[in-house]
Structures are given as structure tokens and as C-alpha cells.
GUMI-109705 format. One record per residue (C-alpha): x, y, z; residue number from 1; chain. Coordinates in steps of 0.001 Angstrom, whole numbers. Example, Ala and Ser with C-alpha at 12.3 -4.5 7.8 and 13.67 -1.06 7.14 Angstrom:
REM residues 2
<east = 12300	north = -4500	up = 7800	num = 1	chaine = A> $
<east = 13670	north = -1060	up = 7140	num = 2	chaine = A> $
END
This chain:
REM residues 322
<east = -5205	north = -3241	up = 14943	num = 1	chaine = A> $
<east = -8422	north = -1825	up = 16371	num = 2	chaine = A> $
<east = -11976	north = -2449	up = 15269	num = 3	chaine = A> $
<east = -14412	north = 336	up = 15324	num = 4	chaine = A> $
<east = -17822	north = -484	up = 15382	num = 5	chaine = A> $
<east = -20469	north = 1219	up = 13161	num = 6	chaine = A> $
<east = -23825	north = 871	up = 15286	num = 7	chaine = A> $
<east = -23852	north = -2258	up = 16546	num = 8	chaine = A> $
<east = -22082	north = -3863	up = 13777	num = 9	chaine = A> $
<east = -18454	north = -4264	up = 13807	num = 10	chaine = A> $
<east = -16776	north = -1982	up = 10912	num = 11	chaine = A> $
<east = -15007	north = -3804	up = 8215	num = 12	chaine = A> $
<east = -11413	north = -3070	up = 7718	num = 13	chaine = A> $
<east = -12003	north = -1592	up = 4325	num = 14	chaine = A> $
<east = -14753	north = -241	up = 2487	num = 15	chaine = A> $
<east = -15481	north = -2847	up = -714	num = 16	chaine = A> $
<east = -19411	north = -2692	up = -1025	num = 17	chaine = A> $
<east = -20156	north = -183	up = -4079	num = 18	chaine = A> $
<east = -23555	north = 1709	up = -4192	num = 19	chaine = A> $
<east = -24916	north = 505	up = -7376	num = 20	chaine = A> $
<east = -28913	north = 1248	up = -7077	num = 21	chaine = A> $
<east = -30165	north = 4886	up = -6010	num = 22	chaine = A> $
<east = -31575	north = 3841	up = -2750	num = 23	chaine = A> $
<east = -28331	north = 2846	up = -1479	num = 24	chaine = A> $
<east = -26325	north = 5883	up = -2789	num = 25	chaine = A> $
<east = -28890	north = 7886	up = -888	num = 26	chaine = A> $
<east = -28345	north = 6351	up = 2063	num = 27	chaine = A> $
<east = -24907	north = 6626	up = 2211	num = 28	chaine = A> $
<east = -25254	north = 10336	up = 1895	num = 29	chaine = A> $
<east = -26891	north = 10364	up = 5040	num = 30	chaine = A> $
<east = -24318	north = 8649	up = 6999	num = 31	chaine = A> $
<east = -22497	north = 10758	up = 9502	num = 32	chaine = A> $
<east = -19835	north = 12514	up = 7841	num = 33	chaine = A> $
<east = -17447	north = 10442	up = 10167	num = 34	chaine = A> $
<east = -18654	north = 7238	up = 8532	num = 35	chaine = A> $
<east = -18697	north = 8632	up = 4934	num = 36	chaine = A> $
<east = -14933	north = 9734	up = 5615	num = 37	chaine = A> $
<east = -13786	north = 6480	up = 7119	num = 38	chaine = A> $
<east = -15494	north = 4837	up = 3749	num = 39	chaine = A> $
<east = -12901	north = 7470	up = 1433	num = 40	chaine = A> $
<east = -9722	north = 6528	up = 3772	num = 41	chaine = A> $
<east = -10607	north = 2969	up = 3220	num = 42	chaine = A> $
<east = -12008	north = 2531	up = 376	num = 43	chaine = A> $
<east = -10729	north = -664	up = -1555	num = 44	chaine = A> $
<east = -11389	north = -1156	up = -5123	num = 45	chaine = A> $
<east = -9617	north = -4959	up = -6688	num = 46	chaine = A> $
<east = -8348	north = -4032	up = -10142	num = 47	chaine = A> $
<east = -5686	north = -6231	up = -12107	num = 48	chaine = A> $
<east = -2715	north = -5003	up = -10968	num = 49	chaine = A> $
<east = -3890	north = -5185	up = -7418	num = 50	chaine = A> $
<east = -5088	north = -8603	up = -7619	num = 51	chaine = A> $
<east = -1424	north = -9918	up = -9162	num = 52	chaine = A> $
<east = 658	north = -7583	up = -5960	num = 53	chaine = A> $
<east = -1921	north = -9176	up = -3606	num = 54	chaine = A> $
<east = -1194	north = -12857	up = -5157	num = 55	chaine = A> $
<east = 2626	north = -12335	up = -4620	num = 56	chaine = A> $
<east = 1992	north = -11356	up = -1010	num = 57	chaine = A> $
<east = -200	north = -14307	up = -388	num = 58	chaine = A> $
<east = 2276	north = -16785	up = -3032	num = 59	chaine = A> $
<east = 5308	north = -15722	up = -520	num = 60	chaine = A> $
<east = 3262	north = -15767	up = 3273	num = 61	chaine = A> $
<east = 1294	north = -19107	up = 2778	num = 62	chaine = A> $
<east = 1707	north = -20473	up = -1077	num = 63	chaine = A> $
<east = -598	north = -23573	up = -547	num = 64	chaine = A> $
<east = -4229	north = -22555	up = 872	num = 65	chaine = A> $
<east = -4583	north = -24434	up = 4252	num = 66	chaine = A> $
<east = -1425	north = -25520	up = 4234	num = 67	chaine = A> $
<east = 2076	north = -23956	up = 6224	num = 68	chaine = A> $
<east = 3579	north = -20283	up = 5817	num = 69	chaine = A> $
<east = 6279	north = -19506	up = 3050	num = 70	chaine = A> $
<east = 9413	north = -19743	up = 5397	num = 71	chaine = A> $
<east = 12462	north = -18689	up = 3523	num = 72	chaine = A> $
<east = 10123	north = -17733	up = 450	num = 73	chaine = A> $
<east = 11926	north = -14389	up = -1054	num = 74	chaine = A> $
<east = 9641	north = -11908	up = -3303	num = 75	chaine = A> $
<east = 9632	north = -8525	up = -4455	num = 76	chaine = A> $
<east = 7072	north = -6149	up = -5496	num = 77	chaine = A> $
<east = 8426	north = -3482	up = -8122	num = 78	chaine = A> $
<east = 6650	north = -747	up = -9527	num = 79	chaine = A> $
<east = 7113	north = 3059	up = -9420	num = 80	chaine = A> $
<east = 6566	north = 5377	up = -6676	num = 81	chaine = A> $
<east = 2601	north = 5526	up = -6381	num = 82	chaine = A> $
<east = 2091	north = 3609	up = -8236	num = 83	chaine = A> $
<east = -243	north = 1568	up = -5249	num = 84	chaine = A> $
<east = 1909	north = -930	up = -4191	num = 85	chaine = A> $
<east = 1989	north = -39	up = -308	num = 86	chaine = A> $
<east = -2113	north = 292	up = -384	num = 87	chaine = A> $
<east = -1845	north = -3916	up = -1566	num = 88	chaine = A> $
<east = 231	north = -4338	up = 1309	num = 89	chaine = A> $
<east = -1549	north = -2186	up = 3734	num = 90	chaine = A> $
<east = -4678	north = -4166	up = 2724	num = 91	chaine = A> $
<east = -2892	north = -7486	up = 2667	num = 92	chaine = A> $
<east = -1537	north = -7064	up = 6128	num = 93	chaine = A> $
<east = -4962	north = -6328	up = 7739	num = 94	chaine = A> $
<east = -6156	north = -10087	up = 7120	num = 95	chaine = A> $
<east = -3322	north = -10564	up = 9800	num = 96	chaine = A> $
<east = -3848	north = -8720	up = 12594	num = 97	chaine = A> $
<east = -1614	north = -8982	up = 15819	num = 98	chaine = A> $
<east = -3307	north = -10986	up = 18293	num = 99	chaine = A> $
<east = -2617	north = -12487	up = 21869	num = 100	chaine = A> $
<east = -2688	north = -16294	up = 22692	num = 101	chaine = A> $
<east = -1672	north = -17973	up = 26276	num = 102	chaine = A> $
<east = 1456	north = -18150	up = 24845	num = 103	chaine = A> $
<east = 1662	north = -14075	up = 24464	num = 104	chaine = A> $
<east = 1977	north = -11927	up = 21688	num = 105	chaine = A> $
<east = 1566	north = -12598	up = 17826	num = 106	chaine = A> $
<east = 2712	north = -10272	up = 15255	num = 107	chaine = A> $
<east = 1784	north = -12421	up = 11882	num = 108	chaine = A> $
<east = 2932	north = -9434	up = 9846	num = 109	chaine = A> $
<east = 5531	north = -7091	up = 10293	num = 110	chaine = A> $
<east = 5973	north = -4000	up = 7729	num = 111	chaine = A> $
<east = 8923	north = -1610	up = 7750	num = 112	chaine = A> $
<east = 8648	north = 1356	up = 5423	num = 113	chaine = A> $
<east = 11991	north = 2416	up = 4965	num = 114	chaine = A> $
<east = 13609	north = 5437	up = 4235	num = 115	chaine = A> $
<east = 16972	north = 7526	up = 3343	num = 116	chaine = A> $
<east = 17459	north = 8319	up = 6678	num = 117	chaine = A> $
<east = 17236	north = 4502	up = 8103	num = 118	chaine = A> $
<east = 20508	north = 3386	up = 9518	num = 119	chaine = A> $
<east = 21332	north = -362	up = 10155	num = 120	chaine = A> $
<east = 20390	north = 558	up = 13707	num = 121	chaine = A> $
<east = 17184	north = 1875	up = 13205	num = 122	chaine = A> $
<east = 16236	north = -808	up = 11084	num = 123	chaine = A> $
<east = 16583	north = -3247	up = 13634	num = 124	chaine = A> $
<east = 14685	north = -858	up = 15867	num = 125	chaine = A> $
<east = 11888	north = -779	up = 13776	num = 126	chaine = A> $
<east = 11345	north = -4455	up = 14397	num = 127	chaine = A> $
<east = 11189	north = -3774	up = 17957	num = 128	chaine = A> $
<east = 8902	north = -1098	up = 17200	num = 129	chaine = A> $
<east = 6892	north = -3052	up = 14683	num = 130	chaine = A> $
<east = 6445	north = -6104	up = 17593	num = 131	chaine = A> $
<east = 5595	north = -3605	up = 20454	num = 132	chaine = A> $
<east = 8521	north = -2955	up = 22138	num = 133	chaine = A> $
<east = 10801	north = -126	up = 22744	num = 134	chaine = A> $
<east = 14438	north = 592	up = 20384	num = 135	chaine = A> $
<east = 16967	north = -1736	up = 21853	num = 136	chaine = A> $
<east = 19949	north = -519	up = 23907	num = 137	chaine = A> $
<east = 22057	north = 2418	up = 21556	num = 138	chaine = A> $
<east = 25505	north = 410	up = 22517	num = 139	chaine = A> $
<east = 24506	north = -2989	up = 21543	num = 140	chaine = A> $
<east = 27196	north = -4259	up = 19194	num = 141	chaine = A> $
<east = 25367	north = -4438	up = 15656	num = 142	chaine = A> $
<east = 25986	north = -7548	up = 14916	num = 143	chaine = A> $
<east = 23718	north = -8338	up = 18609	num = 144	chaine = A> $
<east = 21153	north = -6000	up = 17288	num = 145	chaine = A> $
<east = 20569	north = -8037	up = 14512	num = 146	chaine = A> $
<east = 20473	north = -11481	up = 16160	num = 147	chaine = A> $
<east = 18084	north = -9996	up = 18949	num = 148	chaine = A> $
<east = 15715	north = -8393	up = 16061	num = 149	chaine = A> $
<east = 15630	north = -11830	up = 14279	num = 150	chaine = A> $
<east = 15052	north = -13738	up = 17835	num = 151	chaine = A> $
<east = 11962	north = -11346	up = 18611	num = 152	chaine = A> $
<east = 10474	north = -12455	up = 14776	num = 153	chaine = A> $
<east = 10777	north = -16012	up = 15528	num = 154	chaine = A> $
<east = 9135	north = -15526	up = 19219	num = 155	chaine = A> $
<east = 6352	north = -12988	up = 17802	num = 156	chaine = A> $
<east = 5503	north = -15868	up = 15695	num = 157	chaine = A> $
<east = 5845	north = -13379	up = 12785	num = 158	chaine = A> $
<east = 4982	north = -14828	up = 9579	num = 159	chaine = A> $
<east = 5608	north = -12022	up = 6765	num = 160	chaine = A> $
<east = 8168	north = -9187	up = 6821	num = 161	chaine = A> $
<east = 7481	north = -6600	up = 4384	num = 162	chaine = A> $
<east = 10415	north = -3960	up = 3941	num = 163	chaine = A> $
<east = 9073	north = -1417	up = 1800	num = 164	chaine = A> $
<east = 10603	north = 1490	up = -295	num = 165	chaine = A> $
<east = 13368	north = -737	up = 9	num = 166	chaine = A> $
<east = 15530	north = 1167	up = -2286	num = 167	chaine = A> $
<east = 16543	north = 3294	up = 566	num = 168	chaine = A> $
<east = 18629	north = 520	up = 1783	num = 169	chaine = A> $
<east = 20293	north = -165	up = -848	num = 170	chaine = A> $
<east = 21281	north = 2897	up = -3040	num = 171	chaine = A> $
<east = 23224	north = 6146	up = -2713	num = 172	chaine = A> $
<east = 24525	north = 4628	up = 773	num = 173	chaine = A> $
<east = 27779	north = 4991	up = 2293	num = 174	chaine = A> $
<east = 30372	north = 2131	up = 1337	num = 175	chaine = A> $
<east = 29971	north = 749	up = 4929	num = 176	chaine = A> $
<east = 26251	north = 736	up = 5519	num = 177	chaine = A> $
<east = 25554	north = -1381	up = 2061	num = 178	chaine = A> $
<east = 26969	north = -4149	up = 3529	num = 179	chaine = A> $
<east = 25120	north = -3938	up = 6636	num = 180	chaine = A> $
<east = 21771	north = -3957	up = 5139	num = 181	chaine = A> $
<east = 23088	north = -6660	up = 2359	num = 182	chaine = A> $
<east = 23438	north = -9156	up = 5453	num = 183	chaine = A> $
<east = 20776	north = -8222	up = 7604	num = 184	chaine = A> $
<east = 18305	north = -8910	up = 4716	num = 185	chaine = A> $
<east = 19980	north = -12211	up = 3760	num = 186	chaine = A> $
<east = 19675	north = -13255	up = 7840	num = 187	chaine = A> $
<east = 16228	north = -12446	up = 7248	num = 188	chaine = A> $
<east = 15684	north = -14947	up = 4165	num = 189	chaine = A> $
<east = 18107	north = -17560	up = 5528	num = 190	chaine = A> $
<east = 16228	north = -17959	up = 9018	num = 191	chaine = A> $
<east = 13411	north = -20285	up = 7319	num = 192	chaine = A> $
<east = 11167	north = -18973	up = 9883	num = 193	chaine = A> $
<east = 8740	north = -16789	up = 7728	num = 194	chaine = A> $
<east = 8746	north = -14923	up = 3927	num = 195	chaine = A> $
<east = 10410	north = -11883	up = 3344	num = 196	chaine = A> $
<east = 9196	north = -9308	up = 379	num = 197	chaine = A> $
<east = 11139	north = -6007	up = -397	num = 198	chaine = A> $
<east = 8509	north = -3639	up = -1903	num = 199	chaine = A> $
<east = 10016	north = -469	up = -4151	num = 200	chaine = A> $
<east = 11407	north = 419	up = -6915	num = 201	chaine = A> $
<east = 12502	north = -1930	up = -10186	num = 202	chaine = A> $
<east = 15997	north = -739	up = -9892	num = 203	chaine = A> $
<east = 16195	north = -3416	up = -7032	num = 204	chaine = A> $
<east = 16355	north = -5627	up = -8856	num = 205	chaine = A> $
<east = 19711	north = -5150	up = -10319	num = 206	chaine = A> $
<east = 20786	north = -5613	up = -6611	num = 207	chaine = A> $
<east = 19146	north = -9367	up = -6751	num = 208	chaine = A> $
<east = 20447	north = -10057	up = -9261	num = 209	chaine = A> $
<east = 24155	north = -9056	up = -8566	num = 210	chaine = A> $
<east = 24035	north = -11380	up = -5363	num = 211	chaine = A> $
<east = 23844	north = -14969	up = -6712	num = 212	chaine = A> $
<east = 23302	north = -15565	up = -3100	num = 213	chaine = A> $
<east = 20078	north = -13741	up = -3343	num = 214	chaine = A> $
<east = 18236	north = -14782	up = -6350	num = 215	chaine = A> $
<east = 18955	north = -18519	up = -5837	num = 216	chaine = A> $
<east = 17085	north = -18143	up = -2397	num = 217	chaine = A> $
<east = 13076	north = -18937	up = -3775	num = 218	chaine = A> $
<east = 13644	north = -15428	up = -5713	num = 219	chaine = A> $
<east = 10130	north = -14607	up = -7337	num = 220	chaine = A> $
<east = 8979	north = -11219	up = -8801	num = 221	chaine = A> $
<east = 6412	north = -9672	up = -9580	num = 222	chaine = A> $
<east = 5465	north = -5967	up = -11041	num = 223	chaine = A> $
<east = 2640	north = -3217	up = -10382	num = 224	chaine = A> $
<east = 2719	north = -1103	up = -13313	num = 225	chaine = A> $
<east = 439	north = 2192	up = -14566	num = 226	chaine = A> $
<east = -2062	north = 2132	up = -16628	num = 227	chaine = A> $
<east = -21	north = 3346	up = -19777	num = 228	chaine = A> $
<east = -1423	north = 5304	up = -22560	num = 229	chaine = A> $
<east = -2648	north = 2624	up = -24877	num = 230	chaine = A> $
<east = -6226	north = 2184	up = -25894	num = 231	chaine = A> $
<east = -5814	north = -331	up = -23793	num = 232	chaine = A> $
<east = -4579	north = 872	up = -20934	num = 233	chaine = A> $
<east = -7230	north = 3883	up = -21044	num = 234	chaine = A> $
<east = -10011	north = 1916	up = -21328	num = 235	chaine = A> $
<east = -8933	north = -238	up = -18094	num = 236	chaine = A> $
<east = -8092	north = 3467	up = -16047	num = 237	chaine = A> $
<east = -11617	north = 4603	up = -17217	num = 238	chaine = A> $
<east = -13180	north = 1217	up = -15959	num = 239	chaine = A> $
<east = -11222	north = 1238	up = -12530	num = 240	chaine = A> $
<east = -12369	north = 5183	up = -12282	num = 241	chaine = A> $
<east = -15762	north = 3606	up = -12803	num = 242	chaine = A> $
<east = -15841	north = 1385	up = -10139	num = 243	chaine = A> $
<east = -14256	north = 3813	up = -7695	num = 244	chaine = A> $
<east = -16831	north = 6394	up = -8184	num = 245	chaine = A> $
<east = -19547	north = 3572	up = -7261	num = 246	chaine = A> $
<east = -17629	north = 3269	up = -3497	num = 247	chaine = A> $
<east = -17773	north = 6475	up = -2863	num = 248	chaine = A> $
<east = -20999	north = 8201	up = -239	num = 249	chaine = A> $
<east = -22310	north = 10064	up = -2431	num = 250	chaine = A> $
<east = -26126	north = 10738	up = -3501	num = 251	chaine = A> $
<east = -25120	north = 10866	up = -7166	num = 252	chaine = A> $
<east = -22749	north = 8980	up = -9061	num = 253	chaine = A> $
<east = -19674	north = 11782	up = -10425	num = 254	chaine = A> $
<east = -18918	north = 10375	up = -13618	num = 255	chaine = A> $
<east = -15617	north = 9852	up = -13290	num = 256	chaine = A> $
<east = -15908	north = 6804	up = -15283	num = 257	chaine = A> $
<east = -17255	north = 9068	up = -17500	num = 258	chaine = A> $
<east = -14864	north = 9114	up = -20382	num = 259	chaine = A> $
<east = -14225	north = 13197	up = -20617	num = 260	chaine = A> $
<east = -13875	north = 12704	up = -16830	num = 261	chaine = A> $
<east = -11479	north = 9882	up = -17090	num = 262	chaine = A> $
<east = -9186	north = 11388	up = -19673	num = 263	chaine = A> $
<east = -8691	north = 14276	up = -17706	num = 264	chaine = A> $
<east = -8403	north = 12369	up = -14341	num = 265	chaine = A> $
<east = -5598	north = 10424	up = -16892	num = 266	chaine = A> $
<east = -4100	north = 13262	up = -17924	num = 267	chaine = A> $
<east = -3347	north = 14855	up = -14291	num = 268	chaine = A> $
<east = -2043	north = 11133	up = -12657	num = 269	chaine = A> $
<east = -479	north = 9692	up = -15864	num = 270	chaine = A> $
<east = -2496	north = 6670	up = -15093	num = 271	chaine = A> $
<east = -815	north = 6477	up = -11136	num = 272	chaine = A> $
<east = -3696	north = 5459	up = -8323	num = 273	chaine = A> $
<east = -1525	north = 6925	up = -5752	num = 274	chaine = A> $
<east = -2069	north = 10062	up = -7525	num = 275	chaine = A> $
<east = -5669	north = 9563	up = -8511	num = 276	chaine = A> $
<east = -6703	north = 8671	up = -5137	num = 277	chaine = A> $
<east = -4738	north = 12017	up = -3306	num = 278	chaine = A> $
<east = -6670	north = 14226	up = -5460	num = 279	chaine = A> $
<east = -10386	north = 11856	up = -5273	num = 280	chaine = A> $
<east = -9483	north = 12142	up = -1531	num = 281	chaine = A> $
<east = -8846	north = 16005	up = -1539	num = 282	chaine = A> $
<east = -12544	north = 15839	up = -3421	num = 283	chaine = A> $
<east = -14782	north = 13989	up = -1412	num = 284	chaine = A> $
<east = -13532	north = 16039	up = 1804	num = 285	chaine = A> $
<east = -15053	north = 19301	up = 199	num = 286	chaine = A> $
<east = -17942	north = 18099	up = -1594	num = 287	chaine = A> $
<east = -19366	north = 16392	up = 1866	num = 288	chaine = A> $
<east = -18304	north = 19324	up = 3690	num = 289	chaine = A> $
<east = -20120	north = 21600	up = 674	num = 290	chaine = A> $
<east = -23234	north = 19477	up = 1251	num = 291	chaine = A> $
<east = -22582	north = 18211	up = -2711	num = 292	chaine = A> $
<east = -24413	north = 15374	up = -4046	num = 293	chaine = A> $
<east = -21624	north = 14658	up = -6154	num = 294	chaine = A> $
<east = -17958	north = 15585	up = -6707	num = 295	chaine = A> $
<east = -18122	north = 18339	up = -9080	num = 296	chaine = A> $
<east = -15538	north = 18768	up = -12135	num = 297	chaine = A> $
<east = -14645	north = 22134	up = -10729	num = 298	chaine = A> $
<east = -13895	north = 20634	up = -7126	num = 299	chaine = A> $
<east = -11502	north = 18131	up = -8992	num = 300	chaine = A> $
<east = -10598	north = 21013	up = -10880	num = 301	chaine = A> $
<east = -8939	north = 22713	up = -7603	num = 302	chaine = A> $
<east = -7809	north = 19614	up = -5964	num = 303	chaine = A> $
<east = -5501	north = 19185	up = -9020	num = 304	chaine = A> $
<east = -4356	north = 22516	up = -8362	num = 305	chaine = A> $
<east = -3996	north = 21938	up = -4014	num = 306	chaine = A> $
<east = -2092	north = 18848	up = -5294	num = 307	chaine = A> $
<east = 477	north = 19963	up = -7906	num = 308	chaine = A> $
<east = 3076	north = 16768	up = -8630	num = 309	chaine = A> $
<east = 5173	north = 18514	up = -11422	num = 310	chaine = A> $
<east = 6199	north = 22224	up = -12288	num = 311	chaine = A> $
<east = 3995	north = 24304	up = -14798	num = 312	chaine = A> $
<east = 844	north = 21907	up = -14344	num = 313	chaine = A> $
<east = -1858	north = 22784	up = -16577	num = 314	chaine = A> $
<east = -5451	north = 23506	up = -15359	num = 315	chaine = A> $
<east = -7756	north = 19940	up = -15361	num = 316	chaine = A> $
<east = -11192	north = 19654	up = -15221	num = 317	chaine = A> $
<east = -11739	north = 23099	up = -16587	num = 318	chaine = A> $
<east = -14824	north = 22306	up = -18309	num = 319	chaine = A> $
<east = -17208	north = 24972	up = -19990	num = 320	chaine = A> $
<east = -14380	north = 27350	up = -18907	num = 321	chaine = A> $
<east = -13553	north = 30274	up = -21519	num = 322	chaine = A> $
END
């Protein structure tokens, strides 16, 4: 992981700092529009749900502070598809960067994003990949491929593994690859030698739970949910669209914690942050390229459109429209 520098300062792996007085918005304004697009692509805003994915990460990698990592600890991270869970990971990993010592390379995290495609080969490969080094040999026996994967943890000194959208593994698989992935992932857990957490979708969980062998290993859960449509619920999404608007480099707040702004921002995501933050995103390119002191409702108004999620989508942000 690289650090970029911003003047003479070196640039923080996210952007956290909000602009809460007018000064401060105008200044970021005037920041290249490099730096004011690095502060959109990393922009990191702690909300509830966050905080509770973040504190499984951290329960599982090193559950006492100061004291040794989680080996063998065994968690998972279930939510819906963007629903944010990879952006808690993404921003838990960077507290870890790889680093080199005298006695070589350290790779304290190691995150695997699997997919339907991903073969028991591949997966192993992606280690290898993941701990800079090239796929291993294509006629290594398997069951090699696995021990040689697990070997090159322990001697990166690797102290998470994160296998995320870890569904793919484990559903709508042929007979004989099931298996495969079933005892690769308990080698994983039953090396002692750092925590394992499958990120994905809560229908892993029936898989836990149908291998005894599984959820008797230092199982613990926990869940990143939507903000659902409770007063509740809508009060919290209107908040977090709040504090969201204060990150971003603009002259003038947007109002999207506004809460005619929020509903419809609601309305489009169904209370996803994935989804909020690919349309927010899609915004803040064309308003700083626009010159725009603010995102406009209309420039929401056609990133909903440039980013359609279902069929017949209705038109949001059409305010003072006929």
C-alpha cells in the first residue's frame, strides 16, 4: 500500500475530517480537482453499522487491545449485497499495511474477494497473489496447493484472512468443488496461526451451521443491515446523509441531509450505502467538473438515471419539475 503525499504532508488513507465552518468548505473547493477526487474515492464516514462490522474485524484479528492476534478466531460478516460491508473491510485492512522487516515480507492482512468463477485452484492462487507472488505451478496436486498456500500465510506473518462474497464458494457449485472449498476453509481456521472472516451473504450461514465442525470453532457473527423504512431507520439514513455531505469539497453544503433530499436519496437506494455512495460518486465528478458549488438535485437527478439498479426506475430528484 502506497502513500501519496499531499504537499509536504503525507495523505491519510481515507478522508474523515468534515468541513463544518464556511472557511474550510471554501478551501476545499480550491483544492486541485485531483485532491478533491481522491477525498470522494476515500471518503470515510463511521455510522452504526460500520462501527459494529469494524468491531467484528478487530474482535476476530486482535480481541484484547495490546495483547496477541485472534489465531483460530472464526467470524462472519453478513449483510446484503451493498449493503457496505467490503468498504469496513477495505478500511479495516488499511491499518495493516504490508511491510518489510530483516526477516522479509509481511502481509498482516490478506483479502480474497471471491467470485462464481473461483475454482479451488484459483483460490489458492489468490493467496499467492494476495502475498506477492506469482499462481503456483497448474499441475500441483490440490491437495499440495493448499498446504503450500497455508505455508506462505504462516511465513508472510499474515494475521487476518478475509474471504469475501464468500457465497460464491459455497452455493450453486458442482458436487465436487463444495467439498474442496469446505476443507480448504476449515485448514484455514484449524491452523491457529491467524483469524479467518467470510464476508457475504446471510445465507452462509446455514452452511455454518450445517458443519458442527464449523460453528464449534470460536464461531461469532455479526450483521450489517440497511437502514429499513422505519421512522427510525429514516431518521438515522437522513443523519448519515448529513454527515456525508459535510466530507465532501464542496463550497456549499448540498442538503442531502436535508430531509426532501434524504427521502428521495432513500427512495432510489432503499436505504443501501453501496448504492448511495455510486450515485454521490457519479455527482461530485460532474458538479467539480461543472465548476458547481454544490451538488445540485438535478445532477443527482441524472446520476440516478446513469445508475439504474432495477427495471422501470422512476425519475428522483425531480424537484420543481412539471
Amino acid at each position: 500500500m502506497t502513500l501519496h503525499s499531499m504537499d509536504t504532508a503525507p495523505r491519510k488513507l481515507f478522508h474523515e475530517t468534515p468541513f463544518l465552518a464556511p472557511e474550510t468548505r471554501w478551501a476545499a473547493s480550491k483544492l486541485p480537482n485531483s485532491e478533491r477526487q481522491w477525498m470522494v474515492n476515500n471518503l470515510l464516514h463511521r455510522y452504526e453499522m460500520f462501527d459494529a462490522g469494524w468491531k467484528l474485524l478487530a474482535d476476530a484479528h486482535r480481541p484484547v487491545n495490546g495483547g496477541d492476534i485472534g489465531k483460530g478466531s472464526f467470524g462472519a460478516l453478513y449483510g446484503d449485497s451493498r449493503g457496505g460491508k467490503t468498504a469496513i473491510c477495505e478500511a479495516y485492512m488499511a491499518k495493516y499495511p504490508p511491510s518489510i522487516d530483516e526477516d522479509g515480507e509481511v502481509y498482516p492482512m490478506v483479502y480474497i474477494a471471491a467470485t462464481a468463477g473461483m475454482t479451488p485452484s484459483t483460490l489458492t492462487d489468490e493467496i499467492y497473489y494476495q502475498t506477492g507472488s506469482r499462481a503456483q505451478a497448474a499441475k500441483v496436486p490440490q491437495h499440495i496447493r493448499n498446504r503450500n498456500a497455508l505455508d506462505r500465510l504462516i511465513v508472510h506473518r499474515t494475521e487476518l484472512v478475509i474471504i469475501d462474497d464468500a457465497q460464491y464458494l459455497l452455493f450453486d457449485r458442482r458436487k465436487d468443488e463444495v467439498p474442496k472449498f469446505n476443507s480448504f476453509i476449515r485448514s484455514l481456521i484449524e491452523a491457529k496461526s491467524f483469524a479467518v472472516v467470510l464476508v457475504g451473504e446471510p445465507k452462509i450461514r446455514k452452511w455454518v451451521f450445517s458443519l458442527p465442525e464449523m460453528s464449534g470453532r470460536n464461531y461469532f457473527e455479526e450483521f450489517v443491515v440497511q437502514f429499513d423504512g422505519s421512522e427510525d431507520g429514516r431518521e438515522r439514513f437522513q443523519l448519515l446523509m448529513g454527515g456525508i455531505d459535510d466530507l465532501l469539497p464542496f463550497a456549499e453544503t448540498s442538503n442531502l441531509g436535508e430531509p426532501d433530499m434524504a427521502d428521495e436519496m432513500y427512495a432510489y437506494s432503499d436505504g443501501y450505502l453501496g448504492r448511495v455512495m455510486v450515485v454521490i460518486r457519479r455527482a461530485c465528478w460532474t458538479a467539480i467538473n461543472e465548476g458547481h458549488r454544490y451538488i445540485r438535485p438535478e445532477t443527482l437527478r441524472d446520476a440516478c438515471m446513469r445508475s439504474p439498479w432495477k427495471e422501470n426506475q422512476r425519475t428522483f430528484f425531480n424537484f420543481g419539475a412539471a
